[in-house]
Steps between C-alpha positions, in 0.01 A plus 500: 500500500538504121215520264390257283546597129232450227648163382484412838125558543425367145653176622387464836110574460422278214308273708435725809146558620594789719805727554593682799678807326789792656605775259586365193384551195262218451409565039233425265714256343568302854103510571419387142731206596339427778222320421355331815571837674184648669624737838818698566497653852741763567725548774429896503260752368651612188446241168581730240779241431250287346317529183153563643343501175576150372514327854115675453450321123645182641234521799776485767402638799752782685538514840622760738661477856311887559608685774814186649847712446315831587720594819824388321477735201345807736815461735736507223316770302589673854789406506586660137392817638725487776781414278443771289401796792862398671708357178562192706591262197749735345665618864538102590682477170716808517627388845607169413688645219677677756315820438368776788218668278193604669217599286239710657148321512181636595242392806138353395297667746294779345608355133163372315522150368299480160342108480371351184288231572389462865383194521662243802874577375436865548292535786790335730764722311223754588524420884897497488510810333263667739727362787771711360291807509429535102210611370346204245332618189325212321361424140308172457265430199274339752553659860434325810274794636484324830910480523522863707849455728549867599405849383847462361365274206269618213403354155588689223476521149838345300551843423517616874756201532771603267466936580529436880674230563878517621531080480283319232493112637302309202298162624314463208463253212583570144270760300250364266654599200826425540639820526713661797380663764854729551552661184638854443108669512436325803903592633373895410241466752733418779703683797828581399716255649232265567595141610334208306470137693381215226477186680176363312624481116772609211225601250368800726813637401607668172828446562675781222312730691586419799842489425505838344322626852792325702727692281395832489398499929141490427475201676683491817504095547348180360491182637362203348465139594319370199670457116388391172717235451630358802764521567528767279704548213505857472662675797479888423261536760664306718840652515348825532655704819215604603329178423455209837427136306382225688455106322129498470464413911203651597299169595828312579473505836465172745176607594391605203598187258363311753153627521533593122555096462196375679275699367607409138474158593152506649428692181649236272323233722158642492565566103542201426231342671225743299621249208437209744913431494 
């Protein structure tokens, strides 16, 4: 389960013609070293842990298992709300202490879930969330117009999202430019005691602000399954009460790693052969 680390990469791909890749940060300097390198298929959708701009220079082609760990990340994104609704993480942990403290939680149906980005990650947390009697309010810079579940669901604008929203669950990649999504004017917009799921990425987040939120009850609850640095070095978040942290296990499901797999190796496979390898 561990990682490899840069030197690792930089000393395993030096004569590799294709690399089947997880999570890790995979650096200009390791693709520069990599000289008979032409694909690297990922086991997931997310590959801002490469350098996308020199594995573009270099000509080597980045490939994307779209759409293969879907259901595992929706069902834990659900899973963080239900953890945060009923405070199930920090009542397991009281009791085995050898605590009786009961925190009062709060039931989904009639809450509105705010999505951003709706593409096959949130439509099923979409159809979950509609089981539980929510209404689903959902931004997407590209909206699947024919993706109509219930009268319960609507597009919105981003705006919409973050005034009427009581959960925020975020299923989208990185912003262009780097910056956060979650930063104190976008934290203004929001419900008082809004809950934020981020099971997608770290850099959504401006963390400060976030923290200052947590702090002052602005925010009611964050959950995140995605870091920086993993595993992270800074744990302010993290050790946050009202904070529920999982390891980055959205796709790590049997199912999921599975499917994620074979797809990244029919990718690799059919990669390759475009150079006639």
């Amino acid at each position: 389960g561990a990682q490899p680390s840069e030197e690792d990469l930089y000393s395993s791909l030096s004569d590799a013609v294709g690399y089947l890749a997880g999570v890790e940060k995979v650096t200009a300097r390791v693709l520069e070293s990599a000289r008979n390198l032409k694909v690297i298929s990922r086991n997931g959708t997310g590959v801002d842990n490469i350098d996308l701009a020199c594995a573009n220079r270099l000509g080597i082609k980045v490939l994307k298992a779209e759409g293969a760990n879907a259901r595992g990340v929706a069902e834990l994104a659900m899973g963080h709300i239900l953890s945060a609704a009923r405070s199930i993480p920090q009542s397991d942990a009281s009791l085995k202490r050898g605590l009786w403290e009961r925190s009062k939680g709060f039931e989904l149906a009639g809450k509105t879930l705010g999505l951003v980005g709706c593409g096959k990650i949130g439509k099923l947390v979409t159809g979950f969330s509609l089981a539980f009697g929510m209404k689903v309010a959902a931004y997407d810079p590209y909206p699947d117009r024919n993706f109509s579940p219930s009268p319960l669901f609507s597009f919105v604008d981003l705006d919409s999202v973050f005034f009427s929203a009581d959960i925020i669950s975020l299923h989208c990649p990185p912003l262009p430019d780097g910056k956060p999504l979650i930063d104190r004017e976008a934290i203004s917009r929001m419900k008082k005691d809004v809950v934020i799921v981020n099971t997608a990425r770290a850099a959504l987040f401006d963390e400060e602000a976030v923290l200052e939120a947590l702090d002052s009850g602005r925010i009611s609850a964050v959950t995140i399954d995605a870091f920086e640095t993993e595993p992270p070095t800074d744990f302010r978040l993290v050790k946050h009460p009202r904070v529920i942290a999982t390891p980055h296990i959205g796709g790590f499901t049997a199912e999921s790693v599975d499917r994620a797999t074979a797809v990244a190796v029919d990718n690799l496979i059919a990669g390759l052969r475009e150079y006639g390898l």
